[in-house]
C-alpha positions in Angstrom: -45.8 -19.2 27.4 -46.7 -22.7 28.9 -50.2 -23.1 30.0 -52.2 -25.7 31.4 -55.7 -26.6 32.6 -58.8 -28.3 32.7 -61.5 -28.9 30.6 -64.5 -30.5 31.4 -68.3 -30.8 30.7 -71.7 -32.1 31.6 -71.7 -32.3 35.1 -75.7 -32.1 35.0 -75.1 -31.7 38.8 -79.0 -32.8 40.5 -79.4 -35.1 38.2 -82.2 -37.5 39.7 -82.0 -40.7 38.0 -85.7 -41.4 37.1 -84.6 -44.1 34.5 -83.2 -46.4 37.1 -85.6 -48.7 39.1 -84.7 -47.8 42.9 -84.8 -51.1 45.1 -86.3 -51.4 48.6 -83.1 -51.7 50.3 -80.8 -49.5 48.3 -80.5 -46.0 47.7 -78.7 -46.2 44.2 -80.3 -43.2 42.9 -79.0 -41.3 46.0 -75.7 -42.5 45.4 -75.5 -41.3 41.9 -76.9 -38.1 42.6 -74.1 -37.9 45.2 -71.4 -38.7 42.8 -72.4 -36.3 40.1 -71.6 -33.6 43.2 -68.3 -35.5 43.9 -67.0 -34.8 40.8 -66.7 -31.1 41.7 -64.3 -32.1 44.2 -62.5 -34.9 42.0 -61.6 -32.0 39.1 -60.2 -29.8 42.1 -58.1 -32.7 42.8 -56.7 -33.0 39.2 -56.0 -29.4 38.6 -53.9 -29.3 41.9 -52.2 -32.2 40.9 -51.1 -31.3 37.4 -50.8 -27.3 38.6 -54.1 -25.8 36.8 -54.8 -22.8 37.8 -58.4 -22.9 35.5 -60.9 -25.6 35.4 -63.1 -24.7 32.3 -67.1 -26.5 32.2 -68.5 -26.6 28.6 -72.2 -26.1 29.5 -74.7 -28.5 31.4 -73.5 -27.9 35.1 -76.5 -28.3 36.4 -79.1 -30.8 34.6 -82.5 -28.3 34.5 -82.5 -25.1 34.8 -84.3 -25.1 38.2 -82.4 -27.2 40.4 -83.0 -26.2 43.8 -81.5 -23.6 46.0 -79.6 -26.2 47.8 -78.0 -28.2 45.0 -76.6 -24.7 43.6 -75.6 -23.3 47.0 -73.9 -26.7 47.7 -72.4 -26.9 44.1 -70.9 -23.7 44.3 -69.6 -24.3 47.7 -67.6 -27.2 46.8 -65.9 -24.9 44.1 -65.2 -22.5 46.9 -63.2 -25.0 48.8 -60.7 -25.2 46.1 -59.9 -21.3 45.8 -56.3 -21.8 44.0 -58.6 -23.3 41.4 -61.2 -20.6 39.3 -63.7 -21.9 37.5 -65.6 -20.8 34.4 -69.1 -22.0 33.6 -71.0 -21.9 30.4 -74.5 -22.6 29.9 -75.0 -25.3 28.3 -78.6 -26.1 26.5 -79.8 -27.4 30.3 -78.8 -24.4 31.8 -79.5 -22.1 29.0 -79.7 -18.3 29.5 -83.4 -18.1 29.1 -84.6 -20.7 30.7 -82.4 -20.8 33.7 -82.4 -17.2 34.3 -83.2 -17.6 38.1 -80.3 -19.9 38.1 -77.7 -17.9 36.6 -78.9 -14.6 38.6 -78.5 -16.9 41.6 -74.8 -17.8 40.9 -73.5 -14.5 40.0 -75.4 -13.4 43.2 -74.1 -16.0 45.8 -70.9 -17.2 44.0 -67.6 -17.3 45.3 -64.9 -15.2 44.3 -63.1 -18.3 42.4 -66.6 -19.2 39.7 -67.1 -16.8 37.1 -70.8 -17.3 35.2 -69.5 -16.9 31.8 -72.9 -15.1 30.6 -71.9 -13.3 27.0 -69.5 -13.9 24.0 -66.6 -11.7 25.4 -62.8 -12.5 25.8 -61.6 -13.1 29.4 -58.1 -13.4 30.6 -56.7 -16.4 31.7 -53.6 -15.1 33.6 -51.1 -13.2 31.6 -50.6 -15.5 28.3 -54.5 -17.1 26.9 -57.8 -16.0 26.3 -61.1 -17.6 27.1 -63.6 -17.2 24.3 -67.2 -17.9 25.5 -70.1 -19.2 23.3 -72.5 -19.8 26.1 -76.4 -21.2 24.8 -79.2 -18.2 24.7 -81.8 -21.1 23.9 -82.3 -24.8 25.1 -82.5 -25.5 20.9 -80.7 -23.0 18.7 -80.6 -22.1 14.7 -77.3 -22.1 14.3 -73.7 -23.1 15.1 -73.9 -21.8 18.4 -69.7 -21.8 18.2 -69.9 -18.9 15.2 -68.7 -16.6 17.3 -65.4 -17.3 17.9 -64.7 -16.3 14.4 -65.0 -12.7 15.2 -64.1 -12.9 18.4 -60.9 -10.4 19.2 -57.9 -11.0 21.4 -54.6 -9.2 21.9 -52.0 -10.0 20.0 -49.8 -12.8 21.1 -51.7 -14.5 23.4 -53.5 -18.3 23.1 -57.0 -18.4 21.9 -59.2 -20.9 23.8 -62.8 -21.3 22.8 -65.3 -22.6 25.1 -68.3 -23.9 23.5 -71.3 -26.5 23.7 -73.0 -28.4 20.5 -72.1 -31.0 18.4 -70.0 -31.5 15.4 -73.3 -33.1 14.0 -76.8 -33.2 13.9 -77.8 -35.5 11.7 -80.6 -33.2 10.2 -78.7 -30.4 7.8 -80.2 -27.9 10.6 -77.4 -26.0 10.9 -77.2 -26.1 14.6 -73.9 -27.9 14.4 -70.7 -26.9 15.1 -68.4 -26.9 11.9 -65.3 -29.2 13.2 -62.6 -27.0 11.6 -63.8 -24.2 13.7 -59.9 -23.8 15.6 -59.0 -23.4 12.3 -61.8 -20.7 10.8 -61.6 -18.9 14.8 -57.5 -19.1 14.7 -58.4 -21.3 18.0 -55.1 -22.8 20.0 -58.3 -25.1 21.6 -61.7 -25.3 21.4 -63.4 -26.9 24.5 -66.4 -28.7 23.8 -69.2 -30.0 25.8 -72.6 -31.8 24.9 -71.6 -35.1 24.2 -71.1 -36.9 27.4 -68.3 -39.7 25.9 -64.8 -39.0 25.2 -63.6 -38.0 21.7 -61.4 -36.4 20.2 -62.3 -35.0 16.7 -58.4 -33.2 15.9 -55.7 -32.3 18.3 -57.4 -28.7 18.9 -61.0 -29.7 19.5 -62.0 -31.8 22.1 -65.3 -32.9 23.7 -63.6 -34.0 27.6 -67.0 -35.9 27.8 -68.9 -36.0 31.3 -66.7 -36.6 35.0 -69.4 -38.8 35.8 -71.1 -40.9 33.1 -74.6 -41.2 33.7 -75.8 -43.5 30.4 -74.9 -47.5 29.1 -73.1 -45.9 26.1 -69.5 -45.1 26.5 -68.4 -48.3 28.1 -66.1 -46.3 30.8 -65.3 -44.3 33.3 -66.0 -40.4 32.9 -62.5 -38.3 32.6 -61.6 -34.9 32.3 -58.9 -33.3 30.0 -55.7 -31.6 31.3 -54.8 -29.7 28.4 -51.2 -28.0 27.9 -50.5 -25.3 25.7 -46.7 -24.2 24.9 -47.9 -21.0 23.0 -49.5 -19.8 19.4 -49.9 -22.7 17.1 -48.3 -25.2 19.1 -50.4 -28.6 19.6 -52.1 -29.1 22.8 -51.0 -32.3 24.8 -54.2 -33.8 25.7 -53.9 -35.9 28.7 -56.7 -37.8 30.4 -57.6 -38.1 33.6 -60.2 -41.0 34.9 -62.5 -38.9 37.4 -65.8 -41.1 37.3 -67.4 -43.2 40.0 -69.9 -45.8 38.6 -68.6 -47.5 35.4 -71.7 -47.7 33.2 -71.5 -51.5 31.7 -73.1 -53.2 28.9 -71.9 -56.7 27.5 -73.6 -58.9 25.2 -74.5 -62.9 26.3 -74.6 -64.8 23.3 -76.2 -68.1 23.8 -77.1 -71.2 21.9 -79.4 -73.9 23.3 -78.4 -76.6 26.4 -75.4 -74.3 27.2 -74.9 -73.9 30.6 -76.4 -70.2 30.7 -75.9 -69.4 34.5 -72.2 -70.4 34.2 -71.8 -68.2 31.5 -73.3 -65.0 32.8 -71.1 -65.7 35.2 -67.8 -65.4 33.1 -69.4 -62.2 31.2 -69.5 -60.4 34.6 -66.4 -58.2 36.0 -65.0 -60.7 38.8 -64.3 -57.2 41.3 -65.6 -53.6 42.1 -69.3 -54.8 41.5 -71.0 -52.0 44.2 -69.7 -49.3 42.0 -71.0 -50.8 38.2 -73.9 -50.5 36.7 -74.3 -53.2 34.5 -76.5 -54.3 31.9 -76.4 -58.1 30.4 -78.2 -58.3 27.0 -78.4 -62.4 26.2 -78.9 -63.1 22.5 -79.6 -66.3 20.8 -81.1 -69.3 21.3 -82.0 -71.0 24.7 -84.3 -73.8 25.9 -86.8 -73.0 28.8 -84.2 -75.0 31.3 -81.6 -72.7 30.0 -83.8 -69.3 30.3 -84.4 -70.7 34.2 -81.1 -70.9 35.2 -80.1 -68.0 33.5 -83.0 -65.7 35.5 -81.6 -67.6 38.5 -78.0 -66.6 38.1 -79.0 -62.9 37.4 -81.1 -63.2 40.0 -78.0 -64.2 42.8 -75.3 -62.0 41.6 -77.6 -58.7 40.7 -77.5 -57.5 44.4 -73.8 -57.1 44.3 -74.0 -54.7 41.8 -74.8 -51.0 41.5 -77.4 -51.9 39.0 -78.4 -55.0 37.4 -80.4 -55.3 34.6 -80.9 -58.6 32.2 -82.5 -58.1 28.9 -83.8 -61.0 26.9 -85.6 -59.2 23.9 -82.8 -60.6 21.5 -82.9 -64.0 22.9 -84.9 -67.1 21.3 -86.3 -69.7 22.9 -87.0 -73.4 21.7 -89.3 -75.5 22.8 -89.0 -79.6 23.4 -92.1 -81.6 24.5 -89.5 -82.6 27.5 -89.8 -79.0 29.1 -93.2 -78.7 28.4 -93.8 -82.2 30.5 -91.7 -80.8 33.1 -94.5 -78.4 33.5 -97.2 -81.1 33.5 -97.8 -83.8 31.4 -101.6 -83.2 31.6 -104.4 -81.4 32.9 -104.8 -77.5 33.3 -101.1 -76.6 33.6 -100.1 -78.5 30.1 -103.0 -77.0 28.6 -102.0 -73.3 29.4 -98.5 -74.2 28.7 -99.6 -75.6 25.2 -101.8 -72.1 24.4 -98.5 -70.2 25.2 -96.3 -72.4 23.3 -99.0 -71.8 20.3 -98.8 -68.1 20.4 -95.3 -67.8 21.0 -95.2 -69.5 17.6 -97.8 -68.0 15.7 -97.4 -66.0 12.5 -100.4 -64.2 13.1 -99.5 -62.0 15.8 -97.3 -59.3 16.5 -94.3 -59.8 17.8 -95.5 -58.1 20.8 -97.6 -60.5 21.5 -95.6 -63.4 20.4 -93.1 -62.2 23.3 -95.2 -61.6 25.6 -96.5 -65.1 24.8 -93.0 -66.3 25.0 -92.1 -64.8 28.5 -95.0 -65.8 30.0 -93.9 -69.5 29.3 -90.4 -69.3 30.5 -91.8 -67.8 34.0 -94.7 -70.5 34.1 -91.6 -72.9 33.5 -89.3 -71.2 36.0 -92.4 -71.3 38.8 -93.3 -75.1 38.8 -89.6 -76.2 38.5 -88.7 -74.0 41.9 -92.0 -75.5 43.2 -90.9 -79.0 42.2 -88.0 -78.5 44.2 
């Protein structure tokens, strides 16, 4: 009765990356876009190596539902170069059925033999011991638990019951829409696959969110990985293993600073010392620094960013002080202290926002940074 295979989810394969500032001489957005498709590949690779015959997407292959002709013909022709492997896709709330019509009447058209487009709540077979039970998403935003189904969902007697399904345990809003977490319980569910939330987590030992192959957001502080799931027969529990599928490690570390600490040298210790082309990374300093300190801090990020994937410094948590020394550094008279002076005053200033206050505040630190590189 042993069976094993893959579960997976989010994909979002064309995915274009809008969010990230593309630099004149790279092509990160390009490269990201191209790993999201690598990932097809990398869950063929982990179903040959742990002998999975089934590779299971829980909705949100593809990121809209109009990707263009030649990210689906592509995506599906990657699946077709692992035919020992078949795989099942759900739409997800992306891809719904509605919306992505064309997309889904495209698949089923030009699909290979080994991807099934799992398109209503009916039973399938997986090989002569389980059952796939499909919830697949009608409507980008539902009004209920789109996983109800499984409840009356048949199968033949004997055989595993895996559910398929996209949503999340929780929506925060007493809508509904979410998906009750006892559900392998109320279905009689040996697993319930679960996609939506792009992170890895476990909420019990028969329902899983695998989170995405390829993580795509500074949230889940790792590599994406997929599931290899193993089921010895009814009612036994799953052994959940994981398997590390993702390119680009998405990371976000916090800089806490105080003022006249050497700010540059400790960026420097905050960052990962190897594999910096393939990280994204995002340095939010907090604090207190001096306008010396917020210089050579903008100057360190500034050297080591270009080894990076990404690189992106954010100072809205960090506080600067002001000494009369800086401030002469700038000038000690004349039209230069004078600005410097006005922005000092409004950085400071209880009567305006704190918009204002930081914009204020900013502007001081580059005027700073600007006459000290000139200076030297």
């Amino acid at each position: 009765m042993s069976f094993r295979f893959i579960h997976s989810s989010d994909l979002h394969i064309g995915r274009k990356f809008a969010n990230i500032p593309q630099p004149a001489d790279g092509n990160i957005r390009g490269r990201l876009m191209e790993a999201r498709h690598g990932a097809i590949a990398r869950l063929a690779e982990a179903a040959r190596d742990r002998g999975a015959e089934h590779v299971l997407l829980a909705g949100d292959t593809f990121d809209t539902a109009t990707p263009s002709a030649t990210v689906i013909r592509q995506a599906l022709a990657a699946m077709a170069e692992a035919p020992e492997v078949t795989w099942w896709l759900l739409p997800g709330n992306h891809d719904n059925l509605r919306d992505a019509e064309p997309l889904w009447e495209a698949i089923c058209r030009d699909a290979p033999n080994n991807v099934v487009a799992l398109l209503e709540a009916t039973p399938h077979d997986l090989g002569e011991v389980a059952t796939l039970l499909p919830c697949p998403i009608a409507f980008r935003s539902g009004a209920s638990d789109p996983s109800e189904p499984l409840v009356t969902m048949a199968s033949d007697e004997g055989r595993m019951r895996i559910g398929l399904a996209h949503g999340g345990v929780t929506d925060f809003t007493d809508t509904g829409e979410a998906i009750a977490p006892d559900r392998d319980r109320s279905a009689r569910l040996d697993y319930l696959a679960l996609g939506d939330w792009h992170g890895r987590m476990a909420v019990s030992d028969r329902v899983q969110y695998s989170g995405t192959p390829e993580q795509d957001r500074f949230k889940h502080g790792r590599r994406g990985v997929c599931l290899c799931v193993g089921l010895e027969g009814p009612g036994a529990t799953p052994e959940v293993e994981e398997i590390e599928t993702g390119t680009f490690l998405w990371q976000e570390v916090e800089l806490p600073l105080h003022p006249r600490q050497d700010s540059a040298a400790a960026l420097i210790d905050a960052l990962p010392p190897s594999g910096r082309r393939d990280i994204l990374m995002r340095v939010a300093a907090t604090g207190w620094a001096g306008l010396p300190d917020r210089a050579d801090l903008e100057r360190a990020a500034t050297d080591c960013a270009p080894e990076f994937a990404h690189f992106d410094l954010v100072t809205d948590a960090l506080g600067t002080q002001y000494e009369s020394a800086d401030l002469d550094e700038i000038d000690r008279g004349g039209a230069l202290r004078l600005a410097a002076n006005m922005l000092k005053e409004d950085a400071e200033s209880d009567s305006l926002s704190q918009q204002d206050r930081d914009v204020a505040a900013d502007a001081l630190a580059r005027l700073y940074a600007y006459v000290r590189e000139a200076s030297e």
